[in-house]
C-alpha positions in Angstrom: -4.3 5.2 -23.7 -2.0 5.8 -20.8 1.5 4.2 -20.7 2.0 1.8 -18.8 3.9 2.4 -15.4 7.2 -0.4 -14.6 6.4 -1.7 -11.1 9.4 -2.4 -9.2 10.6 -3.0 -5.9 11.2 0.5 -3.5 14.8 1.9 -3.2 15.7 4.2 -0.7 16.4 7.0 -3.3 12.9 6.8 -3.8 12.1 8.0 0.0 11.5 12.4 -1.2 9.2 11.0 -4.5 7.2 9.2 -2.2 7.3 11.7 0.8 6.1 14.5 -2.2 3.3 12.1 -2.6 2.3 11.9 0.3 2.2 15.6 0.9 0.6 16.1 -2.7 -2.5 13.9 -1.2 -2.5 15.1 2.7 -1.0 18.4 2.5 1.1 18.3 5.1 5.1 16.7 4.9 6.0 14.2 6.8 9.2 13.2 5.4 10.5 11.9 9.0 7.3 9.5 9.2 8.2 7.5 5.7 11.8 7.5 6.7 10.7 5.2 10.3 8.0 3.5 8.0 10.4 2.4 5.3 12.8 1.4 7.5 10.3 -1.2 9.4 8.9 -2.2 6.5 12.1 -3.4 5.0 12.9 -5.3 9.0 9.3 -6.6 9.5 8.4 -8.4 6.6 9.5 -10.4 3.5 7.3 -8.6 1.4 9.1 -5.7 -0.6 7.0 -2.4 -0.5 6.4 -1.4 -4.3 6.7 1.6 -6.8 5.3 2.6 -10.2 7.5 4.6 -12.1 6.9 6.4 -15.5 9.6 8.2 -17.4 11.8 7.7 -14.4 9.8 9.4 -11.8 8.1 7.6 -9.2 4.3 8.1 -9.3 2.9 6.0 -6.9 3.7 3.4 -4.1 2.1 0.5 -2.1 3.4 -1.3 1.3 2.4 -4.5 2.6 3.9 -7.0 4.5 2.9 -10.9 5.9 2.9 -11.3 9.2 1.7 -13.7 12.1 2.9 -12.4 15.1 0.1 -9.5 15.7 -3.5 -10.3 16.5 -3.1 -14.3 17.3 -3.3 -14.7 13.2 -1.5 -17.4 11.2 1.6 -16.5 9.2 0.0 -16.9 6.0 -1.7 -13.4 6.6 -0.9 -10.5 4.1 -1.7 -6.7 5.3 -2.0 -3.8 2.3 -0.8 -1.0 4.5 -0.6 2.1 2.3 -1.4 3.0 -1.0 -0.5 6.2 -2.1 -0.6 7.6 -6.3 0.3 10.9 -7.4 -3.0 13.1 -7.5 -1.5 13.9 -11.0 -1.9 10.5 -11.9 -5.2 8.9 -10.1 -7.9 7.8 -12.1 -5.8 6.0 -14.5 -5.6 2.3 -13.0 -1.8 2.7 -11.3 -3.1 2.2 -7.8 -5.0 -1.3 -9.7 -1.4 -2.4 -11.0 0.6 -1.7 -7.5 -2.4 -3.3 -5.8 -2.5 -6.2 -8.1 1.0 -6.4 -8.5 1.4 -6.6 -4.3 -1.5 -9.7 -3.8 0.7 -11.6 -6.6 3.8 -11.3 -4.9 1.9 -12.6 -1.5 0.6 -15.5 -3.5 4.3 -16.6 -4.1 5.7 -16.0 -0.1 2.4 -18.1 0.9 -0.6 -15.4 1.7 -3.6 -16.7 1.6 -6.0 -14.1 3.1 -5.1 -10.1 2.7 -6.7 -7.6 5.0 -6.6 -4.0 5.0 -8.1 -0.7 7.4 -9.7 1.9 5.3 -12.3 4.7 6.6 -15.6 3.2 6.6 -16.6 6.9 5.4 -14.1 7.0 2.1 -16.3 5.7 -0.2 -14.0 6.2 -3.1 -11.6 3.8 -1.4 -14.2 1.7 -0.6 -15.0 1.1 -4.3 -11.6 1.2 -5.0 -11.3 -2.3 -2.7 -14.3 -3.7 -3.6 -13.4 -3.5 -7.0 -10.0 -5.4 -6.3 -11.9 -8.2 -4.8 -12.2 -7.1 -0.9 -15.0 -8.1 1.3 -15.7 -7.3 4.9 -14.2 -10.1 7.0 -14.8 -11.5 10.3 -12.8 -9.2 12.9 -14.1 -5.5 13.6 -11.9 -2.3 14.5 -12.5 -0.7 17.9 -11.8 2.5 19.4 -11.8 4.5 22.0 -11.9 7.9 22.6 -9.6 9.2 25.4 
């Protein structure tokens, strides 16, 4: 049985764990991204993004935030933006406890309905939200190719 990670709020000292992350799953840093993404997240939003830490080292991270202003939706809208575990430490139900962790902590600010943007092709994640209680909802992602 694997011990159980403490989820706690980010800090910035946590910014080159989760940067190493990040490049552990893409393979490609981008250090200067998370620092401009951190520092919205913490302006935008009441909602704190989230670590899980073992042993005192971070292994894995979620952001979300509530919001109202963007797409004509009420304030009691949550978004799950990212989602990131150490590849070291997938497959053992951390990204479950950040995930589950985050929807409670919207509960208490006053979310209501959560959405999310994954790749319709990643099944994996697509099992992953299912399993966390995600269904399709009612507004569709366009694009165009320019």
């Amino acid at each position: 049985m694997i011990k159980k990670p403490l989820i706690r709020t980010m800090a910035t000292k946590d910014l080159d764990r989760i940067a190493e992350i990040d490049t552990n799953i893409l393979g490609q840093p981008r250090r200067e991204f998370w620092e401009m993404k951190l520092d919205l997240a913490k302006k935008r939003s009441p909602i704190s993004p989230m670590v899980a830490e073992m042993d005192g080292e971070v292994v894995g991270f979620i952001i979300g935030e509530a919001s109202g202003w963007e797409y004509a939706l009420p304030t009691h809208v949550g978004w799950i933006d990212t989602v990131g575990v150490d590849p070291a430490f997938q497959r053992k139900g951390i990204a479950r406890m950040l995930m589950t962790e985050m929807i409670n902590y919207m509960k208490k600010v006053g979310v209501d309905t959560i959405y999310t943007f994954i790749n319709w092709r990643d099944w994996s994640l697509l099992q992953f939200c299912d399993a966390m209680g995600f269904k399709r909802g009612d507004m569709i992602n366009l694009e165009l190719k320019v």
